[in-house]
C-alpha positions as protocol buffer text, in pm:
chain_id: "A"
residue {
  index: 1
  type: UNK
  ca { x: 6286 y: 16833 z: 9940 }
}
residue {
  index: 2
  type: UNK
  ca { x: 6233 y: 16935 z: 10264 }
}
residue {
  index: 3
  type: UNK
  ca { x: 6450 y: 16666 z: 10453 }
}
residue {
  index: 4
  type: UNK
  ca { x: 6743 y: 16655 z: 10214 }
}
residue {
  index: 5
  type: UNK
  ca { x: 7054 y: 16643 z: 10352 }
}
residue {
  index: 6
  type: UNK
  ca { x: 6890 y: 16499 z: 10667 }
}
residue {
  index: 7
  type: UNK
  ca { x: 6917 y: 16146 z: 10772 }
}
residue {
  index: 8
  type: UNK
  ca { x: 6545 y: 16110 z: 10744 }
}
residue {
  index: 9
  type: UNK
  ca { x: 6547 y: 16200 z: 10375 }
}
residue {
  index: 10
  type: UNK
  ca { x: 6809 y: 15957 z: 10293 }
}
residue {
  index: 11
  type: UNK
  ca { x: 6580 y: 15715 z: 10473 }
}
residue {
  index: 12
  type: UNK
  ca { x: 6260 y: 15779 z: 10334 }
}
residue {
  index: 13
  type: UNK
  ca { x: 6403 y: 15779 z: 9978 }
}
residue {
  index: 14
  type: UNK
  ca { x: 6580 y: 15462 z: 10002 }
}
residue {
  index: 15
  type: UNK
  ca { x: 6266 y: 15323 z: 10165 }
}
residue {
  index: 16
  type: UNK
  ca { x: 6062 y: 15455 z: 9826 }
}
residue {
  index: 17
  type: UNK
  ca { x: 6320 y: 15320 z: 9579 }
}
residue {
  index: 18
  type: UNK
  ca { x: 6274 y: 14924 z: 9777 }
}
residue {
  index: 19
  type: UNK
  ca { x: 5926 y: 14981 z: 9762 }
}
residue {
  index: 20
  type: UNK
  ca { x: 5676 y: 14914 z: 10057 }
}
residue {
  index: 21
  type: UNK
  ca { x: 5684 y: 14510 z: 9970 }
}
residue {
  index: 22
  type: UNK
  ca { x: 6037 y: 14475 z: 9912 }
}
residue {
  index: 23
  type: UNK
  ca { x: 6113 y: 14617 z: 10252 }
}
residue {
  index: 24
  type: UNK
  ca { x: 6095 y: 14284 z: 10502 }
}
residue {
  index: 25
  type: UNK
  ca { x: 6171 y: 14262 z: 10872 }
}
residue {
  index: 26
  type: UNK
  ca { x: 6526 y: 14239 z: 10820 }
}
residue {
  index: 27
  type: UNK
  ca { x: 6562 y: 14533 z: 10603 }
}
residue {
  index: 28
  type: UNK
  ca { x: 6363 y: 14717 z: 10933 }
}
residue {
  index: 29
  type: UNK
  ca { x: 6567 y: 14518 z: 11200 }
}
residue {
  index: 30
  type: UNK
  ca { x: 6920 y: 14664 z: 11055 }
}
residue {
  index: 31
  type: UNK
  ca { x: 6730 y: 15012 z: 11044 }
}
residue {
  index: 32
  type: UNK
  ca { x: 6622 y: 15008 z: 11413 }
}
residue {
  index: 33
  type: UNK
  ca { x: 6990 y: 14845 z: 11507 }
}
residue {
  index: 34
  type: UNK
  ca { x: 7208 y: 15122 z: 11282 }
}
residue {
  index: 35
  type: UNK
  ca { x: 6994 y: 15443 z: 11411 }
}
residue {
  index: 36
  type: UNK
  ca { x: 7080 y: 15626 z: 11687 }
}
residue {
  index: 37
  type: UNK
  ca { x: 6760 y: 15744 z: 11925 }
}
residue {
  index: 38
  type: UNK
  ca { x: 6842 y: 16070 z: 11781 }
}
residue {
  index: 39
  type: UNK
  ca { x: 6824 y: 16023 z: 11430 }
}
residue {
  index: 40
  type: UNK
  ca { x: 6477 y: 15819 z: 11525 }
}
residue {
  index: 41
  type: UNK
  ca { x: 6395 y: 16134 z: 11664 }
}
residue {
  index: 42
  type: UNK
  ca { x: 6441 y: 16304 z: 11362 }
}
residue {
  index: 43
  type: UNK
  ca { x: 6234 y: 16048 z: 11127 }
}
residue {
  index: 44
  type: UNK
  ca { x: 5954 y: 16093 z: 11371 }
}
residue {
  index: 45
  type: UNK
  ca { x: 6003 y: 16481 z: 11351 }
}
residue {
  index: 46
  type: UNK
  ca { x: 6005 y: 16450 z: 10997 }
}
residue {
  index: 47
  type: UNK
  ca { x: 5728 y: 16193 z: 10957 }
}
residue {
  index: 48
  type: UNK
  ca { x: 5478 y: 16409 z: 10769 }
}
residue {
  index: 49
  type: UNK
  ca { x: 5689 y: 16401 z: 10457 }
}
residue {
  index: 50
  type: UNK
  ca { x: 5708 y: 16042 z: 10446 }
}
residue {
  index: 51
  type: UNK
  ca { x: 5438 y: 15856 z: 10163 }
}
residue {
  index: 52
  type: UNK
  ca { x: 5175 y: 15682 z: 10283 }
}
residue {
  index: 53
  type: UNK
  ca { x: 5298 y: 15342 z: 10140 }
}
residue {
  index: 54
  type: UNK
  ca { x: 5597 y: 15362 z: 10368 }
}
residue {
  index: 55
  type: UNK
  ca { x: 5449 y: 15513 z: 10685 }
}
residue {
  index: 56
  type: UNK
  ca { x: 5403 y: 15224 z: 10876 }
}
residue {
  index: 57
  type: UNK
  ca { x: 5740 y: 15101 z: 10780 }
}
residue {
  index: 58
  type: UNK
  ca { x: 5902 y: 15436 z: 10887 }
}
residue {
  index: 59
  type: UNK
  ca { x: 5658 y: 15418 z: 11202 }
}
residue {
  index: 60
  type: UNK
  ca { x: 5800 y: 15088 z: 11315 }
}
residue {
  index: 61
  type: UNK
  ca { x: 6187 y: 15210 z: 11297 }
}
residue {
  index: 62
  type: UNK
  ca { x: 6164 y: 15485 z: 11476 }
}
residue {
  index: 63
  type: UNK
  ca { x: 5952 y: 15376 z: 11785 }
}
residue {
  index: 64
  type: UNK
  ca { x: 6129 y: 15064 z: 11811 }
}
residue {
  index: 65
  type: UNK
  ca { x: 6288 y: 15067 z: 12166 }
}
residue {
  index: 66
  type: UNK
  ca { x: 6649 y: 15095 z: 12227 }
}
C-alpha cells in the first residue's frame, strides 16, 4: 500500500475495480479534465505501483497536456 492516502492510490484502485476494458475514453477524458498537473505529477511519480493491465490507461492521464 505504498500510495494510500495519495491521490494516485485512489486512482489506480478505482482504475483496478473498472477493469482495463471497462475504462473508455470518457472515463480517461474526465480523469485528464479533474487532475491538476500536480496530482499527474504524482501518478507519474508513482507509476511503478500501478498493474500492468492499467498502465497504459494511467500513462495516458497523466501525460495528457494541460
Amino acid at each position: 500500500m505504498a500510495t494510500a492516502g495519495r491521490i494516485s492510490g485512489t486512482i489506480i484502485q478505482a482504475l483496478r475495480w473498472l477493469g482495463k476494458h471497462s475504462v473508455d475514453e470518457q472515463t480517461t477524458t474526465i480523469l485528464k479534465e479533474r487532475l491538476t498537473s500536480d496530482e499527474k505529477a504524482i501518478l507519474l511519480k508513482d507509476i511503478h505501483y500501478t498493474p500492468i493491465g492499467i498502465l497504459e490507461i494511467i500513462r495516458a492521464v497523466a501525460e495528457a497536456e494541460d
